[in-house]
PyMOL Python script that loads the backbone (N, CA, C, O; Angstrom):
from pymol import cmd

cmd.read_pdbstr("""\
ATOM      1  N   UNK A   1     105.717 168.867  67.543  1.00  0.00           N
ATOM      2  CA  UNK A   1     104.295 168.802  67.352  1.00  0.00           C
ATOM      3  C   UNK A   1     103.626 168.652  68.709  1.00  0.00           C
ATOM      4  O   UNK A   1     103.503 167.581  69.303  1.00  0.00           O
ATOM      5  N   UNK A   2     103.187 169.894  69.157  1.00  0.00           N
ATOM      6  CA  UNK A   2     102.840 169.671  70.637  1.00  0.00           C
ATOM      7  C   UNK A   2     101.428 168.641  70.553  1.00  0.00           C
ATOM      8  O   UNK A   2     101.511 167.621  71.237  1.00  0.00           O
ATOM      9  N   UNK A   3     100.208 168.831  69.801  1.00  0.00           N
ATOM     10  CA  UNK A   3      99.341 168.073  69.368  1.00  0.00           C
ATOM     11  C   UNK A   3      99.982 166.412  69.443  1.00  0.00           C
ATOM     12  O   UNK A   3      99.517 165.398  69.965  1.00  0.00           O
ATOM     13  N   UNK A   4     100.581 166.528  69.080  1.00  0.00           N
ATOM     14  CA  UNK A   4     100.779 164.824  69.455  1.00  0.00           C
ATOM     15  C   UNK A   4     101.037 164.321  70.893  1.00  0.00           C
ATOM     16  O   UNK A   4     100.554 163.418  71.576  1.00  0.00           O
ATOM     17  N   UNK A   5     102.163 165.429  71.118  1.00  0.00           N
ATOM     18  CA  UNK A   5     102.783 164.949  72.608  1.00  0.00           C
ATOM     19  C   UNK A   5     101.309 165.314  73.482  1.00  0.00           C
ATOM     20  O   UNK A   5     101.323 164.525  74.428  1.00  0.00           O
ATOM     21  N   UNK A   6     100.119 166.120  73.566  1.00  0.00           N
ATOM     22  CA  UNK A   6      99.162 166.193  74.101  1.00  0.00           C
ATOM     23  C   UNK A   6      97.958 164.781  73.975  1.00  0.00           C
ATOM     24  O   UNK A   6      97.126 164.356  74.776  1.00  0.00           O
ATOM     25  N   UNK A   7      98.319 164.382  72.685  1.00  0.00           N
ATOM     26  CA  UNK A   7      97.354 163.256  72.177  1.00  0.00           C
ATOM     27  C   UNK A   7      97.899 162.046  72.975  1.00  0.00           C
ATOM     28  O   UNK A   7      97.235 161.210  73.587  1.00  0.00           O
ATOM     29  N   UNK A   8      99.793 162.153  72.789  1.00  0.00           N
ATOM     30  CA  UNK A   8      99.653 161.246  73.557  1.00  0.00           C
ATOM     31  C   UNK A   8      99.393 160.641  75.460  1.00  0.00           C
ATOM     32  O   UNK A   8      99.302 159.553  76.028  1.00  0.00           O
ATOM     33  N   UNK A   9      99.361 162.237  75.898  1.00  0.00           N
ATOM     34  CA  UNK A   9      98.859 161.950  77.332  1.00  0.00           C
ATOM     35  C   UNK A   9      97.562 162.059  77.437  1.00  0.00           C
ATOM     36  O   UNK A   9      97.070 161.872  78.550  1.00  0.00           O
ATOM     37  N   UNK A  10      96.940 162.294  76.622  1.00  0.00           N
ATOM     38  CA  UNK A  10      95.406 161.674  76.861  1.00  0.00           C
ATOM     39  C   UNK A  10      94.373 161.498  75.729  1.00  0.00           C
ATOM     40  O   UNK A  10      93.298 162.063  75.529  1.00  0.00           O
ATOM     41  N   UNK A  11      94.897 160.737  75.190  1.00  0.00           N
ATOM     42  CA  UNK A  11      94.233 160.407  73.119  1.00  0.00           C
ATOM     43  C   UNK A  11      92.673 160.930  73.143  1.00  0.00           C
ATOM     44  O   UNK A  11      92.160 161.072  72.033  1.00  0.00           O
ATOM     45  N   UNK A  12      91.782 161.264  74.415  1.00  0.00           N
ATOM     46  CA  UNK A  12      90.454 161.208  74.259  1.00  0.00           C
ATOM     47  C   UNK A  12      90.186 162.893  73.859  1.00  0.00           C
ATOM     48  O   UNK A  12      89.085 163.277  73.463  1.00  0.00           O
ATOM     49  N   UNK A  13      91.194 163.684  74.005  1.00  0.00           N
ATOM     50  CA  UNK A  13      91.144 164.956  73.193  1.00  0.00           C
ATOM     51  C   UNK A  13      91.156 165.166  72.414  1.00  0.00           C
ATOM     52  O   UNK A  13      92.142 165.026  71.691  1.00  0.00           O
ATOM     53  N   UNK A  14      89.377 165.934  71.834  1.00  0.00           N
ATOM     54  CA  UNK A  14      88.999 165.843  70.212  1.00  0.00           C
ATOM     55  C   UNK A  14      89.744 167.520  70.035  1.00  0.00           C
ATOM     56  O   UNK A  14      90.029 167.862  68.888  1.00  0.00           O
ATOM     57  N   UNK A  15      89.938 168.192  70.827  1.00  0.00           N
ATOM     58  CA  UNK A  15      90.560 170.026  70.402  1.00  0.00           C
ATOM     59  C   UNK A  15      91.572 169.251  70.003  1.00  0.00           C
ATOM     60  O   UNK A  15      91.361 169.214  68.791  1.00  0.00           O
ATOM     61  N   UNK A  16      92.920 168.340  70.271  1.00  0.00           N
ATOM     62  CA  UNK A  16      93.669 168.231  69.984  1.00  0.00           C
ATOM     63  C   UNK A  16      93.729 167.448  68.487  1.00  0.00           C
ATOM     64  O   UNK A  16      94.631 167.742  67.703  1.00  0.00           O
ATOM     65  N   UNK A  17      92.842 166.563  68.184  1.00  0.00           N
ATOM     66  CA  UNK A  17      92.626 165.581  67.181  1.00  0.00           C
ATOM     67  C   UNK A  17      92.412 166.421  65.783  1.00  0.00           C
ATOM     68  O   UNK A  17      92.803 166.019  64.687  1.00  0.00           O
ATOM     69  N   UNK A  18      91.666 167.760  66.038  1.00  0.00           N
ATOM     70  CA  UNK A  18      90.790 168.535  64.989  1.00  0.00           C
ATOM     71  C   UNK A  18      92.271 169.632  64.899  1.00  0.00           C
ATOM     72  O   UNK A  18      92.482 170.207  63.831  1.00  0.00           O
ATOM     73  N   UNK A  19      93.145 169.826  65.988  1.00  0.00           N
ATOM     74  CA  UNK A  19      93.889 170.599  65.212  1.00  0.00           C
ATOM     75  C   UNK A  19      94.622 170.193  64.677  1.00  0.00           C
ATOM     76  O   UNK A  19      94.848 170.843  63.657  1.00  0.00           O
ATOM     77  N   UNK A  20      95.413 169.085  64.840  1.00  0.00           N
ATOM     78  CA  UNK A  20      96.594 167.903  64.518  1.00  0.00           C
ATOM     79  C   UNK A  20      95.814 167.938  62.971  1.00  0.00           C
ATOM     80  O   UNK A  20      96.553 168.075  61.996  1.00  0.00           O
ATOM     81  N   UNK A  21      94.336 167.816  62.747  1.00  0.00           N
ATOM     82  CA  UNK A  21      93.476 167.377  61.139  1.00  0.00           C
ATOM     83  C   UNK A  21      93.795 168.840  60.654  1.00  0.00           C
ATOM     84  O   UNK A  21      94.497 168.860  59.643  1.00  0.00           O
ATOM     85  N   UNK A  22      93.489 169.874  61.076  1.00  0.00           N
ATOM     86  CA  UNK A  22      93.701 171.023  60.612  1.00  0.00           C
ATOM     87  C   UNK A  22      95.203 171.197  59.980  1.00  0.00           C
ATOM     88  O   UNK A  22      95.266 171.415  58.771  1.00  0.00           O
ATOM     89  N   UNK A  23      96.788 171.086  60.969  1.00  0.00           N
ATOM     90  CA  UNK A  23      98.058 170.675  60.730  1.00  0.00           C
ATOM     91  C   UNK A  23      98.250 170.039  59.095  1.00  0.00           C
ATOM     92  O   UNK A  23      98.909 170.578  58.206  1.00  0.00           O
ATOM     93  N   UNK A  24      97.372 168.566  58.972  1.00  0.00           N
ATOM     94  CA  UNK A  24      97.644 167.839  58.271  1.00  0.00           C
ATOM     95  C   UNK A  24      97.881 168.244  56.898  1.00  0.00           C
ATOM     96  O   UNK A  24      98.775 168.184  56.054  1.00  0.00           O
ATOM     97  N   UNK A  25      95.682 169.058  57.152  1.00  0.00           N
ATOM     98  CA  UNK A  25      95.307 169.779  56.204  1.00  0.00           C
ATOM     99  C   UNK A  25      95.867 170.613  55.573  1.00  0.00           C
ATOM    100  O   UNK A  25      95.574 170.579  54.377  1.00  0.00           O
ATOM    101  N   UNK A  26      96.977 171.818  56.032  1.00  0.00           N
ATOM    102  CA  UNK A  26      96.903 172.709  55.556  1.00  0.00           C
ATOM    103  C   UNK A  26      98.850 172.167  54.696  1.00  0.00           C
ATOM    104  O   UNK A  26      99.597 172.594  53.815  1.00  0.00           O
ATOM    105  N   UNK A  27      98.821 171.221  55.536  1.00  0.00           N
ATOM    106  CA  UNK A  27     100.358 170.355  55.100  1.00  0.00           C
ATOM    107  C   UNK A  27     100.045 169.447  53.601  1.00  0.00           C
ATOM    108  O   UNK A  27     100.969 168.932  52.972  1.00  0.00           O
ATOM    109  N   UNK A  28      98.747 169.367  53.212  1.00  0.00           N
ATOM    110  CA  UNK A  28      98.384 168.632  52.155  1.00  0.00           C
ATOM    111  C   UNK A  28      98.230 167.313  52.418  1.00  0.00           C
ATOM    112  O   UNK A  28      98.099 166.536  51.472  1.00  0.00           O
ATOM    113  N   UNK A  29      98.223 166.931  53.511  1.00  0.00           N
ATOM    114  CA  UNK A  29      98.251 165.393  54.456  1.00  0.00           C
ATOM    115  C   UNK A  29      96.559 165.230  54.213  1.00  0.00           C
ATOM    116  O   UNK A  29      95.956 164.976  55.256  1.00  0.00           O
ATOM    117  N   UNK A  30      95.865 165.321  53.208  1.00  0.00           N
ATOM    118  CA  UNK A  30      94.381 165.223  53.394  1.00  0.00           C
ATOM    119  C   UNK A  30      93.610 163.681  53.840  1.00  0.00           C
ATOM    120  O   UNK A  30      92.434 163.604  54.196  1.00  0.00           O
ATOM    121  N   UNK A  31      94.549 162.522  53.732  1.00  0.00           N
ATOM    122  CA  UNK A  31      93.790 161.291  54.852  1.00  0.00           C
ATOM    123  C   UNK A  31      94.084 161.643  55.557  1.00  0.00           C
ATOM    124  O   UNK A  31      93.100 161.966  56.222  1.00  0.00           O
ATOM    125  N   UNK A  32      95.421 162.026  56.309  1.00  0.00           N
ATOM    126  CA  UNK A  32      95.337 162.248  58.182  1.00  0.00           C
ATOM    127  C   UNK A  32      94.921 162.795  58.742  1.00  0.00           C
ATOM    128  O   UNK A  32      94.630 162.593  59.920  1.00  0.00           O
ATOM    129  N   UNK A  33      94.598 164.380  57.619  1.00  0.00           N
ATOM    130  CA  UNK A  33      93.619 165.347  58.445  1.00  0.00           C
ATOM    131  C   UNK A  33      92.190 164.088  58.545  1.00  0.00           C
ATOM    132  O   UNK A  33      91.891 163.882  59.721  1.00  0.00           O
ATOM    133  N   UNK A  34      91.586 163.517  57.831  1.00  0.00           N
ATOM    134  CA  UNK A  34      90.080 163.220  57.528  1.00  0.00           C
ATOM    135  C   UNK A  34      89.883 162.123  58.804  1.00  0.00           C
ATOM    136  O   UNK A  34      88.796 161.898  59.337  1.00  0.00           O
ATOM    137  N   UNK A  35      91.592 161.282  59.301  1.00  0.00           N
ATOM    138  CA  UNK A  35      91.585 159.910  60.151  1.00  0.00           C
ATOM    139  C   UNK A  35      91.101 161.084  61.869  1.00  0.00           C
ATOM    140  O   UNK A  35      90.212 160.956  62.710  1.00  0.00           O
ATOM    141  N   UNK A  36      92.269 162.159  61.685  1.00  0.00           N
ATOM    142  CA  UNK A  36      91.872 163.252  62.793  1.00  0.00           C
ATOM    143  C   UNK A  36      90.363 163.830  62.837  1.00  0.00           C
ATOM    144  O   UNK A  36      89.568 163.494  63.715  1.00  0.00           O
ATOM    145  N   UNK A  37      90.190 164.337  62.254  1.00  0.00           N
ATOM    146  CA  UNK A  37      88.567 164.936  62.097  1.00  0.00           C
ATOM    147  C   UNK A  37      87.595 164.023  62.636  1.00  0.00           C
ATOM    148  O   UNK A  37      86.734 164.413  63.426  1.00  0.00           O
ATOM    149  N   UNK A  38      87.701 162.610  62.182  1.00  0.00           N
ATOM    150  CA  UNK A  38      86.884 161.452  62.359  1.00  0.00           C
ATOM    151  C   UNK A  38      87.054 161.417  63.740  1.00  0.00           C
ATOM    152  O   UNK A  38      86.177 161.885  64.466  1.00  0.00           O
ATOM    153  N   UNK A  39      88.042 160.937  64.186  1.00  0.00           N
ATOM    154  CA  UNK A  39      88.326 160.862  65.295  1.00  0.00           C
ATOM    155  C   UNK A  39      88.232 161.857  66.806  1.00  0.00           C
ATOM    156  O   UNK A  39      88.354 161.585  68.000  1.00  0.00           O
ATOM    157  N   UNK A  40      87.935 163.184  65.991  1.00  0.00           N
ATOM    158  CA  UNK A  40      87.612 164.384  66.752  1.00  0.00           C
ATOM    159  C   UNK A  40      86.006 164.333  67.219  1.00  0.00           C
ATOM    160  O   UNK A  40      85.490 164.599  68.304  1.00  0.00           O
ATOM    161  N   UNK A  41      85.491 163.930  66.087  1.00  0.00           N
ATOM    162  CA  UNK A  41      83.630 163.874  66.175  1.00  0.00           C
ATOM    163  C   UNK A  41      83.381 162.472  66.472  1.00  0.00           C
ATOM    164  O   UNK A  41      82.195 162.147  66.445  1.00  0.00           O
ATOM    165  N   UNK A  42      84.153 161.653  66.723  1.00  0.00           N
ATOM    166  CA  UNK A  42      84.252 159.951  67.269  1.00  0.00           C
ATOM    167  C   UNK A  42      83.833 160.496  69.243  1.00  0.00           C
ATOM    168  O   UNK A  42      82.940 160.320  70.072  1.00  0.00           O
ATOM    169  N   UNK A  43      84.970 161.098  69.141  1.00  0.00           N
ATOM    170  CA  UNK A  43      85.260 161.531  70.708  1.00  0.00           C
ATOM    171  C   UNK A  43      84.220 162.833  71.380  1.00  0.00           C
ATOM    172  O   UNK A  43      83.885 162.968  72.557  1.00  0.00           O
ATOM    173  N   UNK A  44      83.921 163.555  70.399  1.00  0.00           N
ATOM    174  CA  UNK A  44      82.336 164.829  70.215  1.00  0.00           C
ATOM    175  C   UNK A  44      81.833 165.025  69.294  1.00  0.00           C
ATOM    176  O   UNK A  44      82.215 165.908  68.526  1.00  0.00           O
ATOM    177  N   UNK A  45      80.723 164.202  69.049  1.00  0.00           N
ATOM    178  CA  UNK A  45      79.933 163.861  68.206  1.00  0.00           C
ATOM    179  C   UNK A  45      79.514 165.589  68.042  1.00  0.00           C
ATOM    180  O   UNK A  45      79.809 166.119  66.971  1.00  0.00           O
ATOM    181  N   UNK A  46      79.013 166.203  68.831  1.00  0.00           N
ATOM    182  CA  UNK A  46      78.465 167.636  68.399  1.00  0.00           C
ATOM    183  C   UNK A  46      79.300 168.732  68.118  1.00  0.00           C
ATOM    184  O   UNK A  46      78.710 169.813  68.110  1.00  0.00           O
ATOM    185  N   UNK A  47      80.774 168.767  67.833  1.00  0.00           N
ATOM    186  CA  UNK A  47      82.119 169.196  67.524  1.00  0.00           C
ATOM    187  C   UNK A  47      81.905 169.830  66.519  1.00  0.00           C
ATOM    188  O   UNK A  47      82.326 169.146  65.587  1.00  0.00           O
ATOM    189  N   UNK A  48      81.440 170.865  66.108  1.00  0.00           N
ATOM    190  CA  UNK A  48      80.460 171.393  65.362  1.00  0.00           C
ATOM    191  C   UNK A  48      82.040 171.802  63.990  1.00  0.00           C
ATOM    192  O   UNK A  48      81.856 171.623  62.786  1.00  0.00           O
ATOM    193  N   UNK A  49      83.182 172.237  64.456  1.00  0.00           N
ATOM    194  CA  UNK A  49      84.170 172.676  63.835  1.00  0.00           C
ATOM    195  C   UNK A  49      84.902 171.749  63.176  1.00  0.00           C
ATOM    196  O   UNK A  49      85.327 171.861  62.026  1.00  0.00           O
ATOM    197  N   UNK A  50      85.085 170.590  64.102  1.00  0.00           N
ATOM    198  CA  UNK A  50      85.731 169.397  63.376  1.00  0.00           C
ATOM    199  C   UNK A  50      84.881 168.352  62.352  1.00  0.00           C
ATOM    200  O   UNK A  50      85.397 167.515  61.611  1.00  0.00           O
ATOM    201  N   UNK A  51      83.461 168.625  62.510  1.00  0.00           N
ATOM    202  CA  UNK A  51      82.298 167.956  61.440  1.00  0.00           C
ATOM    203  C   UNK A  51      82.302 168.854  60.144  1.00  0.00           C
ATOM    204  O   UNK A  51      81.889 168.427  59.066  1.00  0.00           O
ATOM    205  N   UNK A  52      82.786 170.096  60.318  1.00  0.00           N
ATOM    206  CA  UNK A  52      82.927 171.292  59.197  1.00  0.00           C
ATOM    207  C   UNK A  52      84.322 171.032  58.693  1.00  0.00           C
ATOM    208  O   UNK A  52      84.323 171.319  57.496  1.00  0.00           O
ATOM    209  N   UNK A  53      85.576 170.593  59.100  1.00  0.00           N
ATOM    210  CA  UNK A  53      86.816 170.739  58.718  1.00  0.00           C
ATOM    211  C   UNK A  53      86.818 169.281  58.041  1.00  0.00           C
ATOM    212  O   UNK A  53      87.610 169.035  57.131  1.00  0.00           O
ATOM    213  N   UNK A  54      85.848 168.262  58.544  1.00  0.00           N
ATOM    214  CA  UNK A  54      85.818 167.318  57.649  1.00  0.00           C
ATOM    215  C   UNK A  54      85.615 166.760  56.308  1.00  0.00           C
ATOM    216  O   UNK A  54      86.089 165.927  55.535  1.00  0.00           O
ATOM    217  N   UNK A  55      84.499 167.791  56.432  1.00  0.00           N
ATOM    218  CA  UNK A  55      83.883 168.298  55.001  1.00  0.00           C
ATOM    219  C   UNK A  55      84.726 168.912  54.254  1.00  0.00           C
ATOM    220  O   UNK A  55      84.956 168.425  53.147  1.00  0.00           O
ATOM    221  N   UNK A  56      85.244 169.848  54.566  1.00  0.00           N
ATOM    222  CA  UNK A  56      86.784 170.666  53.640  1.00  0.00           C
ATOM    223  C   UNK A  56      87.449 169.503  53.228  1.00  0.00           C
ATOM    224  O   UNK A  56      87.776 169.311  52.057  1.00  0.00           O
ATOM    225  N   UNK A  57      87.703 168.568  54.325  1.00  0.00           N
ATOM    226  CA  UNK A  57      88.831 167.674  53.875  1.00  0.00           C
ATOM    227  C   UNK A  57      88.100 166.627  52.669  1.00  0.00           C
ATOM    228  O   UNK A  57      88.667 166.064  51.732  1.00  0.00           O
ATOM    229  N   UNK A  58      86.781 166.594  53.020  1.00  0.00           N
ATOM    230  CA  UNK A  58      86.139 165.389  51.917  1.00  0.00           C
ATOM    231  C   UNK A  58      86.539 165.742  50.582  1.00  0.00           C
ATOM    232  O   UNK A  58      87.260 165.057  49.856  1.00  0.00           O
ATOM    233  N   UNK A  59      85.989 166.935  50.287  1.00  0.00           N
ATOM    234  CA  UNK A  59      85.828 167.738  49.768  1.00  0.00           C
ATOM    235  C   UNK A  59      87.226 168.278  48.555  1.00  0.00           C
ATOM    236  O   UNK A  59      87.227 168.540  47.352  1.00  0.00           O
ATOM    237  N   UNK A  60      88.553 168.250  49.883  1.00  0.00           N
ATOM    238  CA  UNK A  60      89.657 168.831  48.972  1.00  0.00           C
ATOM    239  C   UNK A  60      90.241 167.474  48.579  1.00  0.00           C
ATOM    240  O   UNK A  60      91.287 167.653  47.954  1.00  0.00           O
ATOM    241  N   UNK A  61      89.898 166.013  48.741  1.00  0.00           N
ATOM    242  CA  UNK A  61      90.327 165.078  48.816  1.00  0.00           C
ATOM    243  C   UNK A  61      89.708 164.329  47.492  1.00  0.00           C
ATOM    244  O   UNK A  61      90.322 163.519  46.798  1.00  0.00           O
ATOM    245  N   UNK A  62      88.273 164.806  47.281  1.00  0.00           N
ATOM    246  CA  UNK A  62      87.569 164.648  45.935  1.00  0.00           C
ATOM    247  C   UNK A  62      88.128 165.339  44.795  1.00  0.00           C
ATOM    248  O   UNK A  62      88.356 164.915  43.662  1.00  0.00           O
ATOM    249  N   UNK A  63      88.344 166.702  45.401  1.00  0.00           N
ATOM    250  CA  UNK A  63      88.676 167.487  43.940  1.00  0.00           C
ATOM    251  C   UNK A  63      90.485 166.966  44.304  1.00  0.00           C
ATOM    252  O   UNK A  63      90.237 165.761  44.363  1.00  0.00           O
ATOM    253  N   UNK A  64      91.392 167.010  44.461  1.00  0.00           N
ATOM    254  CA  UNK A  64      92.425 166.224  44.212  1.00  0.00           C
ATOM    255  C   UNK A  64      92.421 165.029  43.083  1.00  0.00           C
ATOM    256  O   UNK A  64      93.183 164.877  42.128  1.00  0.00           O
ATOM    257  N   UNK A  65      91.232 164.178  43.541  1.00  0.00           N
ATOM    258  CA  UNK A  65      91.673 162.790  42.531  1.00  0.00           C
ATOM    259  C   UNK A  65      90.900 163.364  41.544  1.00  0.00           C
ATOM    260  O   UNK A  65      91.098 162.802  40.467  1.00  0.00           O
ATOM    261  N   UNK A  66      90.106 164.251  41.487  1.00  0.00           N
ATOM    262  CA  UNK A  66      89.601 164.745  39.984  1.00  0.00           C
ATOM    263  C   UNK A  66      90.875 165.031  38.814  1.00  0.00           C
ATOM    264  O   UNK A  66      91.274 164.528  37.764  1.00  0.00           O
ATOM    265  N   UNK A  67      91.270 166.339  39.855  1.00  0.00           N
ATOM    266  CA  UNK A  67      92.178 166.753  38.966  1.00  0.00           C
ATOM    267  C   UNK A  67      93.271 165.608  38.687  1.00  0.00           C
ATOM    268  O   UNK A  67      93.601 165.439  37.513  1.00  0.00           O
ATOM    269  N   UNK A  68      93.528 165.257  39.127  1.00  0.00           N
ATOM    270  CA  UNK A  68      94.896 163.654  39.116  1.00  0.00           C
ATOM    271  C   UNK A  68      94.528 162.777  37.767  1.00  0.00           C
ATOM    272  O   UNK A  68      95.133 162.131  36.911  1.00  0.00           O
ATOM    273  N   UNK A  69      93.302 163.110  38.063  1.00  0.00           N
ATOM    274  CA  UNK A  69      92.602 162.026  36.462  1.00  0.00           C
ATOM    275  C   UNK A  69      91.982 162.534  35.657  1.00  0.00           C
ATOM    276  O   UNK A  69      91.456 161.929  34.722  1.00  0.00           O
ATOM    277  N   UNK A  70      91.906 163.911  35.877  1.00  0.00           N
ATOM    278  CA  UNK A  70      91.833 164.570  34.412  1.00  0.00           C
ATOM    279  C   UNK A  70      93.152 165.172  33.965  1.00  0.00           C
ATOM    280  O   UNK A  70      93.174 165.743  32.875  1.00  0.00           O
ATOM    281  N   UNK A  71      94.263 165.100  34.704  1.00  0.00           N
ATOM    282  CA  UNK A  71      96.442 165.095  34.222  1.00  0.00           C
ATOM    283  C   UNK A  71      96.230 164.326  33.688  1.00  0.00           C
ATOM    284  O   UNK A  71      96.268 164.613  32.492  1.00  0.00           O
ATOM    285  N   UNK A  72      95.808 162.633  34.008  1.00  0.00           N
ATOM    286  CA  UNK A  72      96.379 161.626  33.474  1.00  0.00           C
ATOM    287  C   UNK A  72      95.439 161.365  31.990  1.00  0.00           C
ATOM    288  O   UNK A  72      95.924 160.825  30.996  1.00  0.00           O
ATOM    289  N   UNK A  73      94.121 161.829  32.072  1.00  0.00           N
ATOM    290  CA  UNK A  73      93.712 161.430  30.880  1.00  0.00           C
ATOM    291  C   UNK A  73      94.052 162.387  29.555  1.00  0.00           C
ATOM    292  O   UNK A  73      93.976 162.148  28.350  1.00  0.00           O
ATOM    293  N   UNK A  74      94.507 163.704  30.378  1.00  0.00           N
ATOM    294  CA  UNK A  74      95.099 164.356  29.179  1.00  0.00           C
ATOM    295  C   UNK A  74      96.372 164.182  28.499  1.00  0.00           C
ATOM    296  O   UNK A  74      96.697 164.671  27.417  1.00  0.00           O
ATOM    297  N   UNK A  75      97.074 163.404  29.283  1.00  0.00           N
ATOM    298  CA  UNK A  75      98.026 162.837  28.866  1.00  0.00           C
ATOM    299  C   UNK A  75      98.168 162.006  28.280  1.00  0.00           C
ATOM    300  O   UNK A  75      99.152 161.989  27.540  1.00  0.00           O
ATOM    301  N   UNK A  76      97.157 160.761  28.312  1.00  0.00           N
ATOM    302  CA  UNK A  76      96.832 159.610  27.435  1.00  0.00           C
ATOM    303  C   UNK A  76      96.567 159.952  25.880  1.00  0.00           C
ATOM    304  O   UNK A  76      96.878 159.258  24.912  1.00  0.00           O
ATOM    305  N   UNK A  77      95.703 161.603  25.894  1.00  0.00           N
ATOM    306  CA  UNK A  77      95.245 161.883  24.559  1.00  0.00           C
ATOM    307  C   UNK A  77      95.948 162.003  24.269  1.00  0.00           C
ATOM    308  O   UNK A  77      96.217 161.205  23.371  1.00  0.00           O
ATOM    309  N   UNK A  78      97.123 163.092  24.608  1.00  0.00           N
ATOM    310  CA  UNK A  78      98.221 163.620  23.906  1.00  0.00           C
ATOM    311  C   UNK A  78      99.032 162.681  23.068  1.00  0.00           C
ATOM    312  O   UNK A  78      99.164 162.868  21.858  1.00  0.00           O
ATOM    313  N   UNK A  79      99.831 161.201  23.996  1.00  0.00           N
ATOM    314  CA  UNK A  79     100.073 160.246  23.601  1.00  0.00           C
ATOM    315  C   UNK A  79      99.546 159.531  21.934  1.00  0.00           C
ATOM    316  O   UNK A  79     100.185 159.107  20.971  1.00  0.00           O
ATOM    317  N   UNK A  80      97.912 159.695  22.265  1.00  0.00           N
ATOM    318  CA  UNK A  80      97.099 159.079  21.421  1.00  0.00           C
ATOM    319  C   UNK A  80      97.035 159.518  20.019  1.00  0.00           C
ATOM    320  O   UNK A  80      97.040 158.773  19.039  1.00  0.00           O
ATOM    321  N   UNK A  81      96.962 161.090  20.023  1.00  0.00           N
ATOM    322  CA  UNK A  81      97.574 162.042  19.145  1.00  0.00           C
ATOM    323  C   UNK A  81      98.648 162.008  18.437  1.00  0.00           C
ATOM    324  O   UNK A  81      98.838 162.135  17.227  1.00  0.00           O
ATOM    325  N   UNK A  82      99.466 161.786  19.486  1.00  0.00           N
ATOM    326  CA  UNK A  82     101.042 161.635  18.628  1.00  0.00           C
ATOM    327  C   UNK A  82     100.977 159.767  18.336  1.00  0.00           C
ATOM    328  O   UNK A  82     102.101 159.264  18.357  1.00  0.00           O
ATOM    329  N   UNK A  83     100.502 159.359  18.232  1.00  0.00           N
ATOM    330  CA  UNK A  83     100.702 157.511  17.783  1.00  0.00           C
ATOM    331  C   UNK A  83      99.764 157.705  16.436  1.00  0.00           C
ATOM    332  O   UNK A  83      99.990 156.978  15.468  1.00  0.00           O
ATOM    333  N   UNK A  84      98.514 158.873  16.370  1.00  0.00           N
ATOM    334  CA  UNK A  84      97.733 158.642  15.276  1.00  0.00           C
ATOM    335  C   UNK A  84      98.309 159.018  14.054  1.00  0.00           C
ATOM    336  O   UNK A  84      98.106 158.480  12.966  1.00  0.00           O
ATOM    337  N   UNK A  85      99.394 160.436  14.410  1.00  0.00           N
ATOM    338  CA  UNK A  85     100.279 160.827  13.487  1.00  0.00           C
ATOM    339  C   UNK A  85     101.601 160.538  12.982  1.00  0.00           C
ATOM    340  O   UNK A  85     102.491 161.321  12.651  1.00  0.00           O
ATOM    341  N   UNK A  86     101.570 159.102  12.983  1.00  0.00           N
ATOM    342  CA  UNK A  86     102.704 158.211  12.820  1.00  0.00           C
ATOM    343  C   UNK A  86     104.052 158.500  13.709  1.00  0.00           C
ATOM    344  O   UNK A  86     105.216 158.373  13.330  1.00  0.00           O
ATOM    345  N   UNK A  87     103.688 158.826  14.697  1.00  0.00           N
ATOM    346  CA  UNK A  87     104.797 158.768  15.825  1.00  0.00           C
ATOM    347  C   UNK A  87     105.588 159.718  15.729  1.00  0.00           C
ATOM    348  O   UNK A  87     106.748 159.515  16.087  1.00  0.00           O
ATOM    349  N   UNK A  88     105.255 160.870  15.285  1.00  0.00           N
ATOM    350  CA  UNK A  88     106.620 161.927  14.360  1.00  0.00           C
ATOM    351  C   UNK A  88     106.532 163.127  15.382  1.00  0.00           C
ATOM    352  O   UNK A  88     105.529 163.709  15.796  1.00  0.00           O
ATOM    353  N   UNK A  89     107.354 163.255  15.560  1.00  0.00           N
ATOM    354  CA  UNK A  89     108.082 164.400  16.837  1.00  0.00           C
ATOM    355  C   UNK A  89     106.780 165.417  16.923  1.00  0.00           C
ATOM    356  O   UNK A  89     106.464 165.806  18.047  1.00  0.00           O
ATOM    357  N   UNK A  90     106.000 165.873  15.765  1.00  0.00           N
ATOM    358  CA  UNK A  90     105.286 166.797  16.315  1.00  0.00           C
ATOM    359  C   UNK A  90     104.106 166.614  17.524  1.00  0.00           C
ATOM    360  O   UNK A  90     103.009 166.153  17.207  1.00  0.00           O
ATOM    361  N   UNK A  91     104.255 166.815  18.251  1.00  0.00           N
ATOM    362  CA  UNK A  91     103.618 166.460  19.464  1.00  0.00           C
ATOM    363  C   UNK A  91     102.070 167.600  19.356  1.00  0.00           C
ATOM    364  O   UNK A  91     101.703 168.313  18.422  1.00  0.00           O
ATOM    365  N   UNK A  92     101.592 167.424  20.408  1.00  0.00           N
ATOM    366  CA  UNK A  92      99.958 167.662  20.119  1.00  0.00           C
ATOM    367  C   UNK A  92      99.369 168.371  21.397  1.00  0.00           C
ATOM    368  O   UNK A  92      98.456 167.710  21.891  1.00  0.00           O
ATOM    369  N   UNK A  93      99.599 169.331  21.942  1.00  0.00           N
ATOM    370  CA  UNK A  93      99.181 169.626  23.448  1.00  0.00           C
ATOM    371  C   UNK A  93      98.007 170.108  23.696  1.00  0.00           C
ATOM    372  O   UNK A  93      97.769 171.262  23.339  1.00  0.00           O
ATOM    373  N   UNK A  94      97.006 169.330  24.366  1.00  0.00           N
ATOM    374  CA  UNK A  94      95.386 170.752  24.502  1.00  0.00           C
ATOM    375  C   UNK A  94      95.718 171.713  25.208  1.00  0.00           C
ATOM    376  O   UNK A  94      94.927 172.635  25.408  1.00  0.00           O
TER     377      UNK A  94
END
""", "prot")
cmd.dss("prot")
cmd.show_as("cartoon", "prot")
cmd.util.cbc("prot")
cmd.orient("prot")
């Protein structure tokens, strides 16, 4: 990861911070990209690319726990379904 070994000889590089967030991003790492990004527009506030890649990350980080909790609540119904129908193998899928 050259991004790191660059970060670590001089951490005040936001090109390096926003691509390391970009890395994270596209790795599904969506806090480390968002800790990078931050940290990119920490160091250039007017970083016009890394204030935009942040937003992606807000963004893919919202719709993630959406979907996560609309799995889990469909799963609860399903459950709920099969307990209303006296517990009997036929299961119930939306």
């Amino acid at each position: 990861m050259h991004y790191i070994t660059a970060l670590g000889a001089d951490p005040k590089l936001a090109v390096a911070h926003n691509s390391l967030g970009r890395l994270y991003l596209t790795q599904g790492q969506i806090s480390q990209a968002i800790v990078q990004f931050g940290e990119a527009l920490r160091l250039n506030p007017d970083y016009k690319e890394a204030e935009e890649n942040l937003r992606v990350a807000k963004t893919s980080d919202v719709q993630f726990l959406q979907q996560r909790t609309i799995d889990f609540w469909l799963a609860a119904l399903c459950i709920l379904i099969w307990m209303t129908r006296g517990g009997t193998n036929r299961w119930v899928f939306l």
